[in-house]
N, C-alpha and C positions, 0 to 999 in steps of 0.2 A: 504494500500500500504506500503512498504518496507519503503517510506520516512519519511513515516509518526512516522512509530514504530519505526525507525532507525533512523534520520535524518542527526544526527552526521556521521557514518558510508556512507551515500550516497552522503556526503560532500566530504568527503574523497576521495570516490572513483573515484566519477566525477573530481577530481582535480588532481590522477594520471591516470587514463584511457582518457580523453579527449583530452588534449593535442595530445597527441598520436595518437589519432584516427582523430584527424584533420587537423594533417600531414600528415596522412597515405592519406585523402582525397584530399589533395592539389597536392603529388603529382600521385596519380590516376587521376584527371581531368586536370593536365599539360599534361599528355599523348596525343599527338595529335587523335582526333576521329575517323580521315581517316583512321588510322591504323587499328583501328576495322573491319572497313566495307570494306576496300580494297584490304583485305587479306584475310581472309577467309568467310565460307558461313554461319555462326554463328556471332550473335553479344552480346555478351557475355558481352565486352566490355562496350555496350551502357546501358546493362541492370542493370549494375552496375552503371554506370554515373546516371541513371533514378532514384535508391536507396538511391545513397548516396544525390542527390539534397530532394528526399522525409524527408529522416534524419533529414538534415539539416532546413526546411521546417518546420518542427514539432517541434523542438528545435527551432527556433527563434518564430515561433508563441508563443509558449509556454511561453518564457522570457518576450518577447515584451507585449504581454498581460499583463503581472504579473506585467510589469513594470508602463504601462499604468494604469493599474488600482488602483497601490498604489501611483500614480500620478495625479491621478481623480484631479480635484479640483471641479468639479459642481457638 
């Protein structure tokens, strides 16, 4: 993986991309939902809501793990 042979470089970039993209998700899911679904016959909307929670999902599993684990104590 990329992290691996890069590590330095994937620090980096996780630390100007990130931010930003978790903004960018905060305010997509301040968007009221009704919106979506109450106005058109597409929900395009929710499908997006559905992705960015999987994201986010995979990224905290991912940490939380790593973090539990180098916190083992047994």
């Amino acid at each position: 993986m990329v992290k691996d042979q890069h590590p330095q470089a994937v620090k980096e970039a996780i630390a100007s991309v990130l931010p930003v993209w978790l903004e960018a998700f905060k305010v997509l899911l301040n968007i009221d939902p009704q919106q979506d679904i109450g106005t058109s016959t597409h929900w395009d909307g929710l499908s997006v809501r559905i992705q960015i929670f999987k994201v986010l999902y995979i990224f905290l599993l991912r940490h939380v793990y790593r973090y539990l684990d180098f916190h083992r104590d047994w």
